[in-house]
N, C-alpha and C positions, 0 to 999 in steps of 0.2 A: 597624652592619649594618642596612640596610634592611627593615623590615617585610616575609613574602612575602604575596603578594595572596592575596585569601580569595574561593577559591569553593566553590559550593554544589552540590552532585549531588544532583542527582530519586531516584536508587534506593541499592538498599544496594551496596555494594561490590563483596560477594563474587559481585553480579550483574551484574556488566563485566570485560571483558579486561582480565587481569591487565597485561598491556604499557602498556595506556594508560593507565590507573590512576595505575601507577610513575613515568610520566612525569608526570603532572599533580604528582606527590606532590611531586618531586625539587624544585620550581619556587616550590608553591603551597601554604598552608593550605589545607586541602582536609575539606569538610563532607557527612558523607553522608545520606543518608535511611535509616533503620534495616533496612525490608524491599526486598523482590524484590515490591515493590506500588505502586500511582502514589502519590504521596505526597500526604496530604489536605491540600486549599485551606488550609484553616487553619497548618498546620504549615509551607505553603508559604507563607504571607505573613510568619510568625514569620521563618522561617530566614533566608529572603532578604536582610532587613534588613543593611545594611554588607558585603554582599558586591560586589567585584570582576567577577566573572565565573559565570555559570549554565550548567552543562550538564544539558541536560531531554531529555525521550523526546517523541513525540508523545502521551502520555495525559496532559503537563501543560497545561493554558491557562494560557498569559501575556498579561495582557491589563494595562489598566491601574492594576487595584488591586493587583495583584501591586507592579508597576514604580514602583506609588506609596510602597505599602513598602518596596522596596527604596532610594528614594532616590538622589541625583547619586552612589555609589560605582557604581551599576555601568554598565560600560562595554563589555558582551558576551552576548550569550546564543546559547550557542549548539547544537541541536538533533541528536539523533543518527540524523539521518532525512532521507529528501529533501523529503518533504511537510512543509509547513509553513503548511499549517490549522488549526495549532492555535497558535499565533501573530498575536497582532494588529499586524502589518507596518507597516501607518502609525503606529500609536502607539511603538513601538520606533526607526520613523526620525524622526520627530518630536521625540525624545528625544535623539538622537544616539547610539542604541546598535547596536552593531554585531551584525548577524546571521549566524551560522554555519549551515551545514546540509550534508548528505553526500550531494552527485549522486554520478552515475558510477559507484560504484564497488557499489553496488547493483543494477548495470543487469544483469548477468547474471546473479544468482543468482535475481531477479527473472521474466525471463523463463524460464528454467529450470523454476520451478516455476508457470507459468502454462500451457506447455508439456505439463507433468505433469496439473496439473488437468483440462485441456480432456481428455488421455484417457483419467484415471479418471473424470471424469464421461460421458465420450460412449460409451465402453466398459463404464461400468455394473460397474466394480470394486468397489467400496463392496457393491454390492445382492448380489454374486458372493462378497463376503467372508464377507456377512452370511449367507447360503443356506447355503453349506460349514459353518458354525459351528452352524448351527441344525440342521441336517438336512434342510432344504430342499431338498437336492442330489440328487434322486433316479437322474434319467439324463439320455441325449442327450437333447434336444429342439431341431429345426431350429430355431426363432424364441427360443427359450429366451436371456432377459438380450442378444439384438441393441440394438447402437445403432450411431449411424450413421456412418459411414467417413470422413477428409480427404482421400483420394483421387479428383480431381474436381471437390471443392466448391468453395465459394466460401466465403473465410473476410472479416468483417468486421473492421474493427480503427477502434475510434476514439480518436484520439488517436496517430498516427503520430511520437512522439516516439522518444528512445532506447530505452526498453522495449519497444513497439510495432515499432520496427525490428527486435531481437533476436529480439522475439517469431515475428516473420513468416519471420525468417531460419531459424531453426530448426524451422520448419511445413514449410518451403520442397523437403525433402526428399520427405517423406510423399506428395508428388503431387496439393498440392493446385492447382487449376483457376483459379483466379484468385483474385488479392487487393484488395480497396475499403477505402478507410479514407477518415474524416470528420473535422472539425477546422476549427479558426479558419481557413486558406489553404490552398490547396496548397502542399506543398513542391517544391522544385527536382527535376528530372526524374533527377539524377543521384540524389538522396536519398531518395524512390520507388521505385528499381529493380524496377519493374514493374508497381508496386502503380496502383488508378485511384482519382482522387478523385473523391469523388463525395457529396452530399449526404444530409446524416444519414436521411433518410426514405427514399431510395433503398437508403442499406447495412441496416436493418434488415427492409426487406422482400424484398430478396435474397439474404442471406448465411444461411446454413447455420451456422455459428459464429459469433457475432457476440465478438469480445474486447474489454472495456472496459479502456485500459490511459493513460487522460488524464490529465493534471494536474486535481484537484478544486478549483472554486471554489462557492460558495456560489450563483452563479447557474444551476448544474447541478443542484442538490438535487433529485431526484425525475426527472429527465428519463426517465429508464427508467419508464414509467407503464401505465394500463391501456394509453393509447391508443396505445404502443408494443410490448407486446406482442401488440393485437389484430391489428397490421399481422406481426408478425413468423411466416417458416415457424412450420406446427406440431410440425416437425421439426427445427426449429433450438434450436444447445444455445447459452447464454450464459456469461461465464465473466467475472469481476467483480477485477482486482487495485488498482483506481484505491482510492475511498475511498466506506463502508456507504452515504452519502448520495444520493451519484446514481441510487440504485435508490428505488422505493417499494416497501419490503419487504410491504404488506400485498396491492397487488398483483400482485406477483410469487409471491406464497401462491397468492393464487386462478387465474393462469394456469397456475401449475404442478397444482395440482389439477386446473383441467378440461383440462390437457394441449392449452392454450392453443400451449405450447411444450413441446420434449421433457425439456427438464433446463437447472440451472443449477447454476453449481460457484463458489462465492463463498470468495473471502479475507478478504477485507473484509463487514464485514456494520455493521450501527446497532442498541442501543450495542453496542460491543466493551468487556466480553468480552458473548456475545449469549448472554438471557438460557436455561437448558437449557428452558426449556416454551414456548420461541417457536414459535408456529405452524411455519417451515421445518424445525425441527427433526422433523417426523414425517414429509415426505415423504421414500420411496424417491428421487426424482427430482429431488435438491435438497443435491448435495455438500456441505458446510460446513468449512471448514479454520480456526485460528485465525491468521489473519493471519501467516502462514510465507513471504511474500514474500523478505525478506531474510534467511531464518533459514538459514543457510551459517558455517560456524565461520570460513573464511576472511574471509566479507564483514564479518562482524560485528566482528571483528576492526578492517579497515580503518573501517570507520565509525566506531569508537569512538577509532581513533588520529587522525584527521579532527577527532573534536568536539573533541579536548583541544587539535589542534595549533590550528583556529580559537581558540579561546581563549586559548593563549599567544601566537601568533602577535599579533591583536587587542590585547593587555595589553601586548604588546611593542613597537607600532609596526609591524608586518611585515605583509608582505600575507599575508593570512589563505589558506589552501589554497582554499575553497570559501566566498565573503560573498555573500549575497543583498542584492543593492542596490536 
């Protein structure tokens, strides 16, 4: 009987679906990492070594001392996420290792909760929570906890990809007034349905919402800066599901304090998890969530059956469900 292949899992067990678990079990030696915590470098260059196949989160970096440790067994790594910045991509294809990762089927749970965000933060629910709880809640008062409406507006969107479409699609009810989104091209007119492109410096200086919902590369780090929010309404709320980097969080402290702009409601923040005494942590006007994009019992579900089937798929010969080439 044949040896089964030996791979390595980033987290503890008991913190992935059971279903896909089972399935890797049925196939493979199968190597976990102790806790429900990213598992340290160190322990990750130990484990690695003579393993087959890697299924990692986006809080592992595989980079090449990893991949040097690990040696000619392995033949797969594959990611329980769509982003995969935390992957060094040329050195992985360089090597001939094949990469997994889980589009699609995050897309809706995704905008779903971007959806949410935009009107706990523009509704000012958080600061409403907080009053009620404290006693703050005294009575009516006309202007009391107002913010501002998507009826009318004009909402930004940059990065008109699949999230970005969902996301507009399900705004699309509320009345809002027109839609601008920004990006490497325009896309095809049928694939727009209504939306106008238009140049990044045009959608943050007219858009009322602006939603960051792009794929993250390294040449975006900071693009959200002073000298975008000094162009931005003082009225406009932002709303962050891409990845912590493309914002400059120290500036985005200080526009939100002089009320530069009206709010912003971030998923995503630098580092994750962001530390409890960060400056955004003390404004009223500065939602914080931790990164609950895809956090849907269903999606999580499918993602986690995705990274195992890329990995046996890969090990097996087969075309893999989702390979990043």
């Amino acid at each position: 009987m044949a040896a089964k292949l030996k791979i390595l899992v980033t987290r503890a067990r008991t913190a992935l679906p059971l279903e896909a678990v089972t399935l890797l079990e049925k196939s493979c030696e199968v190597t976990y990492h102790t806790e429900d915590k990213p598992i340290p470098r160190d322990n990750l260059i130990q484990q690695i070594q003579g393993k087959d196949g890697l299924f990692c989160l986006l809080t592992d970096k595989i980079d090449a001392p990893i991949l040097d440790s690990a040696g000619d067994s392995l033949k797969v790594v594959a990611t329980m996420s769509v982003g995969t910045d935390h992957l060094d991509i040329k050195e992985l294809h360089s090597r001939q290792i094949k990469i997994g990762y889980t589009p699609d089927v995050l897309t809706d749970a995704t905008a779903d909760l971007a959806v949410a965000l935009l009107l706990v933060t523009s509704r000012r629910l958080i600061e409403g929570n907080k009053a009620l709880r404290s006693g703050d809640w005294s009575s009516w008062s006309p202007l009391w906890l107002c913010g501002p409406g998507l009826s009318g507006s004009t909402v930004g969107i940059v990065g008109l990809g699949r999230i970005g479409l969902s996301i507009m699609e399900r705004l699309r009810p509320f009345g809002v007034g027109k839609f601008v989104y920004s990006g490497r091209s325009r896309k095809p007119e049928s694939v727009e349905n209504g939306a106008e492109f238009v140049p990044f410096d045009n959608l943050v200086e007219s858009a009322d919402f602006v939603v960051i919902s792009t794929a993250y590369t390294e040449q975006m780090r900071h693009l959200f800066n002073k000298s975008v929010f000094d162009r931005m309404k003082p009225s406009s709320v932002l709303i962050n599901i891409s990845r912590g980097g493309i914002i400059n969080q120290e500036d985005l402290y200080t526009a939100l304090k002089q009320n530069k702009i009206f709010a912003a409601g971030l998923d995503v923040m630098e580092p994750e998890p962001l530390p409890t005494d960060h400056p955004l942590t003390t404004l009223d006007n500065c939602v914080l969530i931790p990164h609950l994009g895809s956090a849907q019992i269903q999606t999580r579900n499918l993602m986690a059956d995705m990274t195992v089937k890329n990995i046996l798929n890969a090990l097996q010969g087969e075309t893999m469900p989702a390979e990043l080439k």
